[in-house]
C-alpha positions in Angstrom: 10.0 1.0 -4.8 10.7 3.9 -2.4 14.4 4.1 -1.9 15.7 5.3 1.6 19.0 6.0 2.5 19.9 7.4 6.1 23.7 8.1 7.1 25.8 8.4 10.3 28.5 11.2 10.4 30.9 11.7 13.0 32.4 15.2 12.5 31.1 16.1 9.2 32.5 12.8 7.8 30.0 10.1 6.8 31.0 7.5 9.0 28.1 4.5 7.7 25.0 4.6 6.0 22.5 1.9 4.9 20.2 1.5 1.9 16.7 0.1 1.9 14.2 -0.1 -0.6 10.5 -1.4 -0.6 8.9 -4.3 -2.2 5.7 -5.8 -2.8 5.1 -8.9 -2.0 1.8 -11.5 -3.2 -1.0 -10.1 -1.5 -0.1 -6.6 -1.5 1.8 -6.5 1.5 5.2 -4.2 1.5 8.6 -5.5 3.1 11.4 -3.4 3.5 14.8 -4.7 1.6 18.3 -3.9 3.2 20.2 -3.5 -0.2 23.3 -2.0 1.7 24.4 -1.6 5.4 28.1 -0.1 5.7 30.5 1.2 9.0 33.6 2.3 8.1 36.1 0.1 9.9 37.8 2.6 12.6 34.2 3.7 13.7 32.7 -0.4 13.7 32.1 -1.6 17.2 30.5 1.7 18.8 27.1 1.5 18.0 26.0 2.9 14.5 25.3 0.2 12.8 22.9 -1.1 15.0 21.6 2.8 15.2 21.0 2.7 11.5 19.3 -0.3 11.6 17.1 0.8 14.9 16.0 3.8 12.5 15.1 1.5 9.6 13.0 -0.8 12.2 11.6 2.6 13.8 10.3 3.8 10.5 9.1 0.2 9.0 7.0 0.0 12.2 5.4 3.5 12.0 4.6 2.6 8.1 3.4 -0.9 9.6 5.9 -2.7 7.3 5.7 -6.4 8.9 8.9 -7.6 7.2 12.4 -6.4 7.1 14.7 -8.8 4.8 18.4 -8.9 3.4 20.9 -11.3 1.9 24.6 -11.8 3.7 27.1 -13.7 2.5 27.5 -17.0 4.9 31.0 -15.9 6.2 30.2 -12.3 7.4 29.9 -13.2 11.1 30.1 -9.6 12.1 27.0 -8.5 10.2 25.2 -11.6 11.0 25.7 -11.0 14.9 24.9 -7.5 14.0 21.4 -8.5 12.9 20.6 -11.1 15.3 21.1 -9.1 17.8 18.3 -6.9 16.3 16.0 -9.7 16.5 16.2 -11.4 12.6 16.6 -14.7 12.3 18.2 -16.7 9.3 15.4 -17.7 7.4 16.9 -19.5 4.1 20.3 -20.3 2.8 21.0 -19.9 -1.1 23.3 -21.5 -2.7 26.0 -20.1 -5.5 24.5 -16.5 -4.8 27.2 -14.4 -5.2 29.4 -14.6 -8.6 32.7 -12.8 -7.8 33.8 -13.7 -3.9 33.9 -16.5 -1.9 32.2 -18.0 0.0 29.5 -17.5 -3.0 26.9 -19.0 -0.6 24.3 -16.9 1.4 21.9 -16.7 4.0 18.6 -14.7 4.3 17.5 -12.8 7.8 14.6 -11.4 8.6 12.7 -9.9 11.1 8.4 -9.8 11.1 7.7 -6.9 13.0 4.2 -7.5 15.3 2.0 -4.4 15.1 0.6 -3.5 17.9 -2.9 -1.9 17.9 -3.9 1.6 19.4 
């Protein structure tokens, strides 16, 4: 599917981006896939991650996505805090996921956006 990739930059250096792509799912209906959601470390803590995300969520909304789904490895508190705090919720934990790090485990988040009628 569509892949869409906005970026942050903090005087003309690319300070974070994230990477999305869209899938079908039974029934027709499209999600939205975070592949990829990086901060450079001296610029983590002031906002642009969750400002990336908000722009994903902004545009899955508009396009009346109604899910928005990733994988993150079971250890990676920050990013898990990151996307609770943008309303996913752990939805499924898979074991053995990853092949080269460890904790190899993972969970998955996601978020079902409500569409509101006009």
């Amino acid at each position: 599917g569509l892949v869409l990739l906005p970026a942050a930059y903090y005087s003309d250096i690319c300070v974070g981006s994230i990477a999305c792509r869209l899938e079908k799912k039974e029934g027709g209906a499209v999600c939205v896939y975070i592949m990829t959601l990086g901060v450079l470390a001296p610029y983590r803590g002031l906002g642009i991650g969750t400002k990336l995300l908000n722009h994903v969520l902004d545009l899955s909304t508009k396009q009346n996505n109604r899910e928005i789904y990733l994988h993150v490895q079971t250890s990676n508190e920050d990013a898990i805090n990151l996307y609770k705090k943008s309303g996913f919720e752990v939805t499924d934990t898979i074991k053995n996921y990853y092949t080269n790090i460890t904790p190899p485990d993972c969970y998955i988040l996601a978020k079902f956006i409500s569409q509101t009628k006009k």
